[in-house]
Chimera marker file (.cmm) of the C-alpha trace (Angstrom):
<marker_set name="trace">
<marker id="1" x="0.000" y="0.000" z="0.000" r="1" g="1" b="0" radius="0.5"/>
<marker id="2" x="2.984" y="2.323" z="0.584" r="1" g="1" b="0" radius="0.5"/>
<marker id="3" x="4.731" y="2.445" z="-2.708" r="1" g="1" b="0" radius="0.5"/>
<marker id="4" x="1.531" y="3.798" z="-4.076" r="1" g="1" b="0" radius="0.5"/>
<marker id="5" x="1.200" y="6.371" z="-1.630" r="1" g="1" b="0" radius="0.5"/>
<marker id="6" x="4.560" y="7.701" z="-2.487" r="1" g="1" b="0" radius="0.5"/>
<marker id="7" x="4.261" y="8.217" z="-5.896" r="1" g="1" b="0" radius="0.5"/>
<marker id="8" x="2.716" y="11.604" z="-6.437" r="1" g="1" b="0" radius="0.5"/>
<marker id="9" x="1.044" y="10.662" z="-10.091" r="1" g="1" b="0" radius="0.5"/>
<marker id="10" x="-0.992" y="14.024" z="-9.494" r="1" g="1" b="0" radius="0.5"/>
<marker id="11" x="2.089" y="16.086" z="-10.713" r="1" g="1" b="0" radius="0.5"/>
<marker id="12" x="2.552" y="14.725" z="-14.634" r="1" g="1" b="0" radius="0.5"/>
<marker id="13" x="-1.203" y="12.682" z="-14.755" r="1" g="1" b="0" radius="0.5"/>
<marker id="14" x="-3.580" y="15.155" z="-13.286" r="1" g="1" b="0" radius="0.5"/>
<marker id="15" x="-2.529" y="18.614" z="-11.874" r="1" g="1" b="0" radius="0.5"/>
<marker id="16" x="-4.312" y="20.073" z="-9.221" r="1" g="1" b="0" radius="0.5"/>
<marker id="17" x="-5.162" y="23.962" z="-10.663" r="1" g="1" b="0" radius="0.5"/>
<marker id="18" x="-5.696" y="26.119" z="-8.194" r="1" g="1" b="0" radius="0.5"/>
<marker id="19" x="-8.695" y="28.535" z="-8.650" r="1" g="1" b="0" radius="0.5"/>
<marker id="20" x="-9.484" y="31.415" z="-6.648" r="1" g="1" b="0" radius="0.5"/>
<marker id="21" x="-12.289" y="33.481" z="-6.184" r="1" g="1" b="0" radius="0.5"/>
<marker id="22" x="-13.293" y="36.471" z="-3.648" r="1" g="1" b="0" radius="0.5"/>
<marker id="23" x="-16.446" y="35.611" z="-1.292" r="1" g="1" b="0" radius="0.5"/>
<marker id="24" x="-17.354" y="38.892" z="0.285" r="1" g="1" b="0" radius="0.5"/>
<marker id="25" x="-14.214" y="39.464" z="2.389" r="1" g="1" b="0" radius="0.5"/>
<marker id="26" x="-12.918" y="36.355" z="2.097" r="1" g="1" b="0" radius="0.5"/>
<marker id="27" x="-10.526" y="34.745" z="-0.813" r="1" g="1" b="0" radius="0.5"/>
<marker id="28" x="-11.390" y="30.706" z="-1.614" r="1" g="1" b="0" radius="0.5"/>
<marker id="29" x="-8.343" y="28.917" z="-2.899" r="1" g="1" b="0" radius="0.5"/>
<marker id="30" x="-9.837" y="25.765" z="-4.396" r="1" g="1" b="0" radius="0.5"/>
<marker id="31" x="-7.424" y="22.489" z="-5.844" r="1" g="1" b="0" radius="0.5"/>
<marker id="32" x="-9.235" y="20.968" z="-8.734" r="1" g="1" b="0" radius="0.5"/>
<marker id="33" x="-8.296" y="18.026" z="-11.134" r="1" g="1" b="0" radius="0.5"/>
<marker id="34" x="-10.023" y="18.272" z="-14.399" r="1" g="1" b="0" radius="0.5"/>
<marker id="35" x="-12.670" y="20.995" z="-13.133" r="1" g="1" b="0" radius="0.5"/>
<marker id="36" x="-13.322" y="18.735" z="-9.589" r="1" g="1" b="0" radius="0.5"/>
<marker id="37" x="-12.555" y="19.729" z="-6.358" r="1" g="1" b="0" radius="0.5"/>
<marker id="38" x="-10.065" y="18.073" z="-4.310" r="1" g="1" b="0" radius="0.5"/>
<marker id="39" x="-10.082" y="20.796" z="-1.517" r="1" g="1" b="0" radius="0.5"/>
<marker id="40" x="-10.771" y="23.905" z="-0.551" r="1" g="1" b="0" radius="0.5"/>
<marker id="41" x="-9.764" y="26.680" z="1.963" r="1" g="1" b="0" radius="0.5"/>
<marker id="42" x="-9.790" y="30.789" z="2.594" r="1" g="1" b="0" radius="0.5"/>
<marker id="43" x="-6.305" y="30.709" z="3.380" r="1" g="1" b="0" radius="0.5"/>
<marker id="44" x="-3.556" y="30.782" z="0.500" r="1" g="1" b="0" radius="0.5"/>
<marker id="45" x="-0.890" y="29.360" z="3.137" r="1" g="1" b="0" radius="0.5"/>
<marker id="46" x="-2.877" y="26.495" z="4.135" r="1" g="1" b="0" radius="0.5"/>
<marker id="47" x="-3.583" y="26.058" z="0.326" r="1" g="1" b="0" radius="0.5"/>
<marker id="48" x="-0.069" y="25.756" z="-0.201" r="1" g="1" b="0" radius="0.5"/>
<marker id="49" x="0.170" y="23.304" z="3.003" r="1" g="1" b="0" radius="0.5"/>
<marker id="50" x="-2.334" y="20.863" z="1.740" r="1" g="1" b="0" radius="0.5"/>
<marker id="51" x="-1.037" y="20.768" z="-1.644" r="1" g="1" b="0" radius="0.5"/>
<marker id="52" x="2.640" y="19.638" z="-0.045" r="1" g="1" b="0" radius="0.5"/>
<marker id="53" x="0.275" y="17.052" z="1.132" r="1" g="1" b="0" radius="0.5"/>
<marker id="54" x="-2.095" y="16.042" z="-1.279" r="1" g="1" b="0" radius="0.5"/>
<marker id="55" x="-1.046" y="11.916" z="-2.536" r="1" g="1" b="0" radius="0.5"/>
<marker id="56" x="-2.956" y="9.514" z="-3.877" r="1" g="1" b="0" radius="0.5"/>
<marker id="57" x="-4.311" y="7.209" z="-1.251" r="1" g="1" b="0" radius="0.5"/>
<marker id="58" x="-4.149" y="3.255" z="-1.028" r="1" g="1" b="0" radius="0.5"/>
<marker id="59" x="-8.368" y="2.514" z="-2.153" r="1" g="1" b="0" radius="0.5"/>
<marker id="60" x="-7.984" y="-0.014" z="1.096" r="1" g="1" b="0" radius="0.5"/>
<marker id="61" x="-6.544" y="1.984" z="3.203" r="1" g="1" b="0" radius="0.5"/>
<marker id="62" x="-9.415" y="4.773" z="2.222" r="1" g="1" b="0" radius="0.5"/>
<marker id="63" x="-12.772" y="2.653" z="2.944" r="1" g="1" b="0" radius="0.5"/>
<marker id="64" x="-11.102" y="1.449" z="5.994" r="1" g="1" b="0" radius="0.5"/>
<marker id="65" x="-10.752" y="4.751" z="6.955" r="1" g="1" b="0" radius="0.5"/>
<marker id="66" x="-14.099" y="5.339" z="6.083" r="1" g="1" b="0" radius="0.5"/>
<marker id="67" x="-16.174" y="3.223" z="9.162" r="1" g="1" b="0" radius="0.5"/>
<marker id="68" x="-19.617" y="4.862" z="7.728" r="1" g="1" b="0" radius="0.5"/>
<marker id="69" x="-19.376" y="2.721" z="4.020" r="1" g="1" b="0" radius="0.5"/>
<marker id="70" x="-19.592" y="-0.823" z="5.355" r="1" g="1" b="0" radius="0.5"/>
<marker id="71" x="-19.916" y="-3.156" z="4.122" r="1" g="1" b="0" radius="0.5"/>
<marker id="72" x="-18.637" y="-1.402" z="0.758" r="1" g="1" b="0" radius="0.5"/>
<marker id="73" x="-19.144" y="-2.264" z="-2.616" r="1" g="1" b="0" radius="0.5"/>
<marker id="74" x="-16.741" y="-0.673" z="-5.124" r="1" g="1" b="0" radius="0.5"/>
<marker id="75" x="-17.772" y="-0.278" z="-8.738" r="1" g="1" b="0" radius="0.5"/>
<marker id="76" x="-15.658" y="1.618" z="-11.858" r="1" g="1" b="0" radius="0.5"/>
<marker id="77" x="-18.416" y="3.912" z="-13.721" r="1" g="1" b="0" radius="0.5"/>
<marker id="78" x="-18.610" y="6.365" z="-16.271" r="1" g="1" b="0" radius="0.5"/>
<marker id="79" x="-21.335" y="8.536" z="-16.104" r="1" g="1" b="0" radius="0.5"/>
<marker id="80" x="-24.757" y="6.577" z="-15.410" r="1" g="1" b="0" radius="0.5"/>
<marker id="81" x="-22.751" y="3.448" z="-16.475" r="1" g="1" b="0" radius="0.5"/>
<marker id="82" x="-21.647" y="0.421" z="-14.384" r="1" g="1" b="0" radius="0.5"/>
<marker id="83" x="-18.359" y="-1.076" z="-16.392" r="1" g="1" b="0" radius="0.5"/>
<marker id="84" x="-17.139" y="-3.349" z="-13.633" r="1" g="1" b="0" radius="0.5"/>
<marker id="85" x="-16.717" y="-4.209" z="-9.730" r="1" g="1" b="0" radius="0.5"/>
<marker id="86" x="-13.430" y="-4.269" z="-8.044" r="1" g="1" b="0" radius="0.5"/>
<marker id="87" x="-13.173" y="-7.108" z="-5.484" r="1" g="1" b="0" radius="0.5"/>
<marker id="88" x="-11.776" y="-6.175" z="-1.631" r="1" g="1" b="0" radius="0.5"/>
<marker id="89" x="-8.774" y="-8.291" z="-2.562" r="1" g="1" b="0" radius="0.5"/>
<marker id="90" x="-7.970" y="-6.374" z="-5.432" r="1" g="1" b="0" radius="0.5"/>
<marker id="91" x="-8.634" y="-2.680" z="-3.259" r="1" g="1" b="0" radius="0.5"/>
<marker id="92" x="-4.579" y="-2.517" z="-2.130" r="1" g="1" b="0" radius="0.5"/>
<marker id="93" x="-3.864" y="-2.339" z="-6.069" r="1" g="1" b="0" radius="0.5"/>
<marker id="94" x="-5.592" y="1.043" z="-6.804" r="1" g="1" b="0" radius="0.5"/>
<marker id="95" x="-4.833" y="4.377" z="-6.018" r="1" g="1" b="0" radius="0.5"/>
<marker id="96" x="-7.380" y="7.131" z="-5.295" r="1" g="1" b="0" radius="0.5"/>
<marker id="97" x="-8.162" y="10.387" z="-4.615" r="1" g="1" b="0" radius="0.5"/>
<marker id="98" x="-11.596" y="11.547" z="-3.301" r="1" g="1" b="0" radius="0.5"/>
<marker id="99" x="-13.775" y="14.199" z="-5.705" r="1" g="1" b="0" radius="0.5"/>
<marker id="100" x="-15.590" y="16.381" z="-2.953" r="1" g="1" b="0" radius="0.5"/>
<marker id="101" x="-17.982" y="17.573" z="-5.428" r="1" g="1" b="0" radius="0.5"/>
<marker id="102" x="-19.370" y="14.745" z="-7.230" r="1" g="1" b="0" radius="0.5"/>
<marker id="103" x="-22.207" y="11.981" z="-5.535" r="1" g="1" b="0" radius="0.5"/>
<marker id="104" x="-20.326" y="10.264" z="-2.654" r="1" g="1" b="0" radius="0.5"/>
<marker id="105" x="-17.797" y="8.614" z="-2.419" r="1" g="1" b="0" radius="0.5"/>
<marker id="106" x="-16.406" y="9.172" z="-6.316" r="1" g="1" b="0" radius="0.5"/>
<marker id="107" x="-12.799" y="8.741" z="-6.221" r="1" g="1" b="0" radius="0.5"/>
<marker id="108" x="-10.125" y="9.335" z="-9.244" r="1" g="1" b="0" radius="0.5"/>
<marker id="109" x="-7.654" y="6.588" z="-10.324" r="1" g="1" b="0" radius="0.5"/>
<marker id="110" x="-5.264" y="6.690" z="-12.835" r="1" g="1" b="0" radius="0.5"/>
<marker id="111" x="-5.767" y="2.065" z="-12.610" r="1" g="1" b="0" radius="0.5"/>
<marker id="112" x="-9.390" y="2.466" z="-12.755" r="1" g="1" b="0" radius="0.5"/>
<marker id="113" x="-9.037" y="4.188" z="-16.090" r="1" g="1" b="0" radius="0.5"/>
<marker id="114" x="-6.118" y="2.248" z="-17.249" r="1" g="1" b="0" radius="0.5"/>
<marker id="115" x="-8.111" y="-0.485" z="-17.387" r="1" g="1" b="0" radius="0.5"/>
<marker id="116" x="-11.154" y="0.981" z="-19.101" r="1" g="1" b="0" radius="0.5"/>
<marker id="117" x="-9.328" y="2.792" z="-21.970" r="1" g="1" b="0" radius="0.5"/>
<marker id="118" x="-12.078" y="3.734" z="-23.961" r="1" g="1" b="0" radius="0.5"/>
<marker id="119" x="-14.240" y="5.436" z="-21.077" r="1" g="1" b="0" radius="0.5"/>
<marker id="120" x="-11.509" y="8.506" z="-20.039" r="1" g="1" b="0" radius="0.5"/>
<marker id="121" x="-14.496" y="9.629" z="-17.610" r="1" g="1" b="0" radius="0.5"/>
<marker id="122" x="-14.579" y="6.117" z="-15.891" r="1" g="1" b="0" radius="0.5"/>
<marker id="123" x="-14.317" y="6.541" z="-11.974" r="1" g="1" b="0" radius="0.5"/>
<marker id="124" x="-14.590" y="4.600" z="-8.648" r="1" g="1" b="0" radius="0.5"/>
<marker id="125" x="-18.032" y="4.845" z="-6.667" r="1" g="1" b="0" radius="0.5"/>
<marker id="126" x="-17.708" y="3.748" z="-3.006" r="1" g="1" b="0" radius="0.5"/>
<marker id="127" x="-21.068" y="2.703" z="-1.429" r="1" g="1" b="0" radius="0.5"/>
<marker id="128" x="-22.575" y="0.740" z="1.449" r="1" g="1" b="0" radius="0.5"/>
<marker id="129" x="-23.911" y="-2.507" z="0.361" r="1" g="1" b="0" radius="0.5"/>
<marker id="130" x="-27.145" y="-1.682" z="1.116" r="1" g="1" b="0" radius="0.5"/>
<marker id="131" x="-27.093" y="1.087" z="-1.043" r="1" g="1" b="0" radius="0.5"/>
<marker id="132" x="-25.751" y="-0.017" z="-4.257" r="1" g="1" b="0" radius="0.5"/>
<marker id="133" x="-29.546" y="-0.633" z="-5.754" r="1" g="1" b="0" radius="0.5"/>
<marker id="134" x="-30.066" y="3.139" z="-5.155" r="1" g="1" b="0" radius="0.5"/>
<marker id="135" x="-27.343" y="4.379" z="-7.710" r="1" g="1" b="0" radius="0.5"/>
<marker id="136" x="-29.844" y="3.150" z="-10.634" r="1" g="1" b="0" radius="0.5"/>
<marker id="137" x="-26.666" y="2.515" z="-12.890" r="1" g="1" b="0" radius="0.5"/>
<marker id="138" x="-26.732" y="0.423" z="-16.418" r="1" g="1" b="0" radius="0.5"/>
<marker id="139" x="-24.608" y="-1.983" z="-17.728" r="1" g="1" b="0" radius="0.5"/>
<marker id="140" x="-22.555" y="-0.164" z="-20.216" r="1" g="1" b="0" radius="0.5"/>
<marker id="141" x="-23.193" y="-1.228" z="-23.784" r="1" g="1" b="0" radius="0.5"/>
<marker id="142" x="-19.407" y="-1.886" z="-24.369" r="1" g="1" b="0" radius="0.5"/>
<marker id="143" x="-17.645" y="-2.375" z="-21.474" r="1" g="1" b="0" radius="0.5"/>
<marker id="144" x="-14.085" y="-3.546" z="-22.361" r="1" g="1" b="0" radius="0.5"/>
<marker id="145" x="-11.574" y="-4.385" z="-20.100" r="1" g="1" b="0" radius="0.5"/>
<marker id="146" x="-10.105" y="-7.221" z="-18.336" r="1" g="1" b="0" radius="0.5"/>
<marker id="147" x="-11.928" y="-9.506" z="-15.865" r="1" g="1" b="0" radius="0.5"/>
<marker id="148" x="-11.300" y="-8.243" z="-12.638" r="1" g="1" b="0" radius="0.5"/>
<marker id="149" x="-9.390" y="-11.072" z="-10.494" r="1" g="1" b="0" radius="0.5"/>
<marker id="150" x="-6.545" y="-11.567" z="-7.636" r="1" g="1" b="0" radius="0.5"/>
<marker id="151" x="-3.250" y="-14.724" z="-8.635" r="1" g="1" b="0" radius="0.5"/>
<marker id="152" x="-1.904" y="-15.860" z="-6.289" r="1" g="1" b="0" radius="0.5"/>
<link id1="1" id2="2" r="1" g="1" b="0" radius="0.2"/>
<link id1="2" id2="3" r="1" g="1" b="0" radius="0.2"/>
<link id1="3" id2="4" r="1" g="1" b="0" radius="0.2"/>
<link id1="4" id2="5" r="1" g="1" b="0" radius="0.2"/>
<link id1="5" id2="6" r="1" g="1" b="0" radius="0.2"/>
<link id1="6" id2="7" r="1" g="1" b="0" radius="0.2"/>
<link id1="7" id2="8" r="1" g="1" b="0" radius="0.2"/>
<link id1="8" id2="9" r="1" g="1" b="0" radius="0.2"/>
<link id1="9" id2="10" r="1" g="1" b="0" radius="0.2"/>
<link id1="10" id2="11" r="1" g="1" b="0" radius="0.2"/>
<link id1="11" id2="12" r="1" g="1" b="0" radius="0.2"/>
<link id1="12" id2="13" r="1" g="1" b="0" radius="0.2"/>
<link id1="13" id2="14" r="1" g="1" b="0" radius="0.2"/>
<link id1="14" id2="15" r="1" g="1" b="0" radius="0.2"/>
<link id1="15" id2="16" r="1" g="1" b="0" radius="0.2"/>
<link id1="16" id2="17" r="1" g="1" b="0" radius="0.2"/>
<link id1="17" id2="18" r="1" g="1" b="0" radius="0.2"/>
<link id1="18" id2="19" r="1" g="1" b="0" radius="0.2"/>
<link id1="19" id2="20" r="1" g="1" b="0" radius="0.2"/>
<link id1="20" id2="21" r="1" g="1" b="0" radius="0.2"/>
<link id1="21" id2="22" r="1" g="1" b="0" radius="0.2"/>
<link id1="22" id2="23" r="1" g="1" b="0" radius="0.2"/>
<link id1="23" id2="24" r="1" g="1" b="0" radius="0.2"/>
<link id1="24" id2="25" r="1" g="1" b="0" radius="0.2"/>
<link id1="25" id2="26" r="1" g="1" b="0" radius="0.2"/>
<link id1="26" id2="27" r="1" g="1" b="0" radius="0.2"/>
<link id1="27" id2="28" r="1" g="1" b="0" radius="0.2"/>
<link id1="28" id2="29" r="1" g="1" b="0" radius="0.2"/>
<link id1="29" id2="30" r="1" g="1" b="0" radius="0.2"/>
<link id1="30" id2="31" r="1" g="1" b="0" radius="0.2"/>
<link id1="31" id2="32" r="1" g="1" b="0" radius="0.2"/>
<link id1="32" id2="33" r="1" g="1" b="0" radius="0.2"/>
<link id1="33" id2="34" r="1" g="1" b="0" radius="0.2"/>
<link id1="34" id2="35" r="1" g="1" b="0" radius="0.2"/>
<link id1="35" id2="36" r="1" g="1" b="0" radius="0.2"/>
<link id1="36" id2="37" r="1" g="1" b="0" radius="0.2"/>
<link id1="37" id2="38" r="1" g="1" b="0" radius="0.2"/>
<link id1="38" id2="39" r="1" g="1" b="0" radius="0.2"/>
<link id1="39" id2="40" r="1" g="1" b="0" radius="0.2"/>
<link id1="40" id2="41" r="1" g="1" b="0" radius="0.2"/>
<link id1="41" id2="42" r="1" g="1" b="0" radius="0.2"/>
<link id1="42" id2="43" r="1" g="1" b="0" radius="0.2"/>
<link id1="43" id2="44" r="1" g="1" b="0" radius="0.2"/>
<link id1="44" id2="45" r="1" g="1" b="0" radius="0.2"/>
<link id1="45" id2="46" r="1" g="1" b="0" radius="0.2"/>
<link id1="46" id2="47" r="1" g="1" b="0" radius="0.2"/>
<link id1="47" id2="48" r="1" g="1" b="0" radius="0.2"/>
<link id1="48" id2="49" r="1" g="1" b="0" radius="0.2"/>
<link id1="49" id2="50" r="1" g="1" b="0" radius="0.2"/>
<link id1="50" id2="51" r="1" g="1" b="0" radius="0.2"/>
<link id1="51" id2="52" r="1" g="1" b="0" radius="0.2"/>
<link id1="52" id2="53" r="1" g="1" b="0" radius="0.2"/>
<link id1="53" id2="54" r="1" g="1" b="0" radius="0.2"/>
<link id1="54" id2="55" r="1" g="1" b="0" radius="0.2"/>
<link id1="55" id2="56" r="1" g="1" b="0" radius="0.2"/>
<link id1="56" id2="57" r="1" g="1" b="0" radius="0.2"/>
<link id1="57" id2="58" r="1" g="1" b="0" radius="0.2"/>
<link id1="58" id2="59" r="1" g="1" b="0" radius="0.2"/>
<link id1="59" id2="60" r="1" g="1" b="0" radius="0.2"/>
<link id1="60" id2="61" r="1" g="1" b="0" radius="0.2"/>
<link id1="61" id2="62" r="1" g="1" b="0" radius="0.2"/>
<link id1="62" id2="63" r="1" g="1" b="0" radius="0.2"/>
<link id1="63" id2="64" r="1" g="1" b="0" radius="0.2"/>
<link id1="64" id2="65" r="1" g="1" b="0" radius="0.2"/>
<link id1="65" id2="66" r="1" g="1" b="0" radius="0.2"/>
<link id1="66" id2="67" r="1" g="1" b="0" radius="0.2"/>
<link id1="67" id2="68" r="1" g="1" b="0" radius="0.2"/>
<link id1="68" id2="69" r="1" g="1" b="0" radius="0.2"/>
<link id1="69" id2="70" r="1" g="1" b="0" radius="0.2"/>
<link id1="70" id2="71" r="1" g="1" b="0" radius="0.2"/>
<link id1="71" id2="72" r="1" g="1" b="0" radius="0.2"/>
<link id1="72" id2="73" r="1" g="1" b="0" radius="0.2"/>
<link id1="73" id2="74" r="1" g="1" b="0" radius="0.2"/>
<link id1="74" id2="75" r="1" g="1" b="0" radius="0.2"/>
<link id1="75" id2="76" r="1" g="1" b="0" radius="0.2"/>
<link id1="76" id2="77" r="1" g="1" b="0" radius="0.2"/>
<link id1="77" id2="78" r="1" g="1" b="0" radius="0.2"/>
<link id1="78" id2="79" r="1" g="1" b="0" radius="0.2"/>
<link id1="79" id2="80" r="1" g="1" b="0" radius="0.2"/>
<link id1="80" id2="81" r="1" g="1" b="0" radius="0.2"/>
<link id1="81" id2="82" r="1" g="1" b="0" radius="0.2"/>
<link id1="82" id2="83" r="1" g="1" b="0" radius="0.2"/>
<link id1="83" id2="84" r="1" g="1" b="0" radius="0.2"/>
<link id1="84" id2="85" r="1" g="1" b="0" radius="0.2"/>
<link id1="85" id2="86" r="1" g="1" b="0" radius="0.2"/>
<link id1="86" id2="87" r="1" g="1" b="0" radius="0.2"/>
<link id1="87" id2="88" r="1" g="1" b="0" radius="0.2"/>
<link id1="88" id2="89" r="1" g="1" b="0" radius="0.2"/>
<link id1="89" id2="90" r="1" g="1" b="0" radius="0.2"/>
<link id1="90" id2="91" r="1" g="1" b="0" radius="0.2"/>
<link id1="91" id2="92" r="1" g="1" b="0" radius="0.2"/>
<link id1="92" id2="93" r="1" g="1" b="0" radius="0.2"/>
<link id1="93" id2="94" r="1" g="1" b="0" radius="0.2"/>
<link id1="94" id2="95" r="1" g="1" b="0" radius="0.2"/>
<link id1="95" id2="96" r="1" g="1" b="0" radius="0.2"/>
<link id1="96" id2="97" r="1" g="1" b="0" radius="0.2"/>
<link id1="97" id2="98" r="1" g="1" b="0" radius="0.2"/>
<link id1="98" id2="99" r="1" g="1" b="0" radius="0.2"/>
<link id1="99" id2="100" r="1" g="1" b="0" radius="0.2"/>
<link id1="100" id2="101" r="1" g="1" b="0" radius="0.2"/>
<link id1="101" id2="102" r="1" g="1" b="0" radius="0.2"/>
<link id1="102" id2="103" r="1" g="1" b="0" radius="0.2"/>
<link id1="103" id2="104" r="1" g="1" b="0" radius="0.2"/>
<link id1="104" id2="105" r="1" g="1" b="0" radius="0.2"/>
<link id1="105" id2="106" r="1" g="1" b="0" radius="0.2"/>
<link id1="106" id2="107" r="1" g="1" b="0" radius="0.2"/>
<link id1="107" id2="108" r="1" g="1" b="0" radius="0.2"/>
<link id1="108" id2="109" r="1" g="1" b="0" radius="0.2"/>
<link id1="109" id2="110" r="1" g="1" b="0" radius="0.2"/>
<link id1="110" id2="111" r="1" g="1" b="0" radius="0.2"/>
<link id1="111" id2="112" r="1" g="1" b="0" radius="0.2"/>
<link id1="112" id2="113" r="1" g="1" b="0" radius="0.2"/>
<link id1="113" id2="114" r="1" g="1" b="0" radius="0.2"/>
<link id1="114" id2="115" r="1" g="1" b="0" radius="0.2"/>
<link id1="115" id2="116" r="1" g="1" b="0" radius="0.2"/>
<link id1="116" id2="117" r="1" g="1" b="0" radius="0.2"/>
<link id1="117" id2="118" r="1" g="1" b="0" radius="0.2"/>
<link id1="118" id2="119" r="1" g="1" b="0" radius="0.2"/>
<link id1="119" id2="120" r="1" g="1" b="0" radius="0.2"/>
<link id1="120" id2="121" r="1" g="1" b="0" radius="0.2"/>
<link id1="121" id2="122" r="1" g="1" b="0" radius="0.2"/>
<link id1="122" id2="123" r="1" g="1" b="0" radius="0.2"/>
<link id1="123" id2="124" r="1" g="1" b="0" radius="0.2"/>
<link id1="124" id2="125" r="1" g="1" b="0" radius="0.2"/>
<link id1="125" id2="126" r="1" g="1" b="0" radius="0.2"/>
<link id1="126" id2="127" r="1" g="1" b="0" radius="0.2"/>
<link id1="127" id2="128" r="1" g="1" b="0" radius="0.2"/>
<link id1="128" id2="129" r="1" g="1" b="0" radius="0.2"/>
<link id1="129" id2="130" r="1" g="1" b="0" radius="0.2"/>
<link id1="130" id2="131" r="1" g="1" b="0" radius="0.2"/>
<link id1="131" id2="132" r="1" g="1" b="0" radius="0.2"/>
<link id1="132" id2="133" r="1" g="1" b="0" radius="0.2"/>
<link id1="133" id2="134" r="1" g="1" b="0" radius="0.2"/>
<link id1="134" id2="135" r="1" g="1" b="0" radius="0.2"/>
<link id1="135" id2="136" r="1" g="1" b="0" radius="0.2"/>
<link id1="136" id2="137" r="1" g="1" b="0" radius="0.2"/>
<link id1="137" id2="138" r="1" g="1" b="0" radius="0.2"/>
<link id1="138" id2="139" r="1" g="1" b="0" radius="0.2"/>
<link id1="139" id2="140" r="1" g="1" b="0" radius="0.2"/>
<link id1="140" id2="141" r="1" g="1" b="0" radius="0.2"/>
<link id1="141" id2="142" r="1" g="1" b="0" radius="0.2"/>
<link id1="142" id2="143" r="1" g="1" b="0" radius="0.2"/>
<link id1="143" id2="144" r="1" g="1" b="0" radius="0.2"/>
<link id1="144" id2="145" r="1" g="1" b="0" radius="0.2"/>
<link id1="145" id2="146" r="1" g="1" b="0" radius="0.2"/>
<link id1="146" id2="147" r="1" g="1" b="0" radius="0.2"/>
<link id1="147" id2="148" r="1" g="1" b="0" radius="0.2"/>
<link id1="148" id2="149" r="1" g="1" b="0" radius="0.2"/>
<link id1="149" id2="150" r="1" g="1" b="0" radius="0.2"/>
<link id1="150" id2="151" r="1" g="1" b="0" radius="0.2"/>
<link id1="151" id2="152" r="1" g="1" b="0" radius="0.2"/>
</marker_set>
């Protein structure tokens, strides 16, 4: 889980742009990949602090730090489309970073679209189990990509 952490892919893959805009008397500084925000804050130095900080995360390492998705189901989608499930086994493999903006929990992962080449858009969704019926996806019509499984 480590050696993904300490790759910062963000720098070459997907930049964070910074984006600022005045709020009455305060300045936002917002970090955005591709138009989504990654964070956000009114002070330029802790702007500058958190992007020093900002690394993809483990996927495992990020549901287990999330206690209110479980049991979770992860799923790589594209829009309104389901292209595939990754199993828990498989979680250590992908790295992530969480979009703030779009329906939680959508992540970012440079694997996730690696592996679905011809959706660009394809991301991870993170739900409770319970909730998976309530994200009314559809099968993609043309899914391609490998079948998701662990070797041992």
């Amino acid at each position: 889980m480590d050696a993904i952490e300490r790759i910062n892919w963000l720098a070459h893959r997907w930049p964070i742009k910074k984006r600022t805009f005045p709020y009455g008397r305060w300045t936002f500084h917002i970090g955005e990949i591709d138009g989504d925000r990654v964070f956000q804050t009114d002070s330029a130095e802790e702007y500058d602090r958190l992007m020093q900080q900002q690394r993809p995360i483990c996927l495992a390492r990020f549901i287990a730090g999330q206690k209110r998705l479980h049991p979770a189901v992860v799923l790589v989608v594209a829009d309104t489309y389901r292209l595939g499930r990754i199993p828990p086994e498989l979680w250590c493999g992908y790295d992530a970073v969480h979009l703030i903006d779009l329906p939680p929990v959508t992540l970012i992962s440079a694997k996730a679209r690696a592996i679905f080449p011809d959706w660009p858009q394809a991301m991870i969704r993170v739900v409770r189990q319970d909730g998976l019926g309530a994200l009314n996806l559809s099968a993609a019509p043309d899914a391609r990509g490998p079948r998701l499984r662990a070797v041992a």
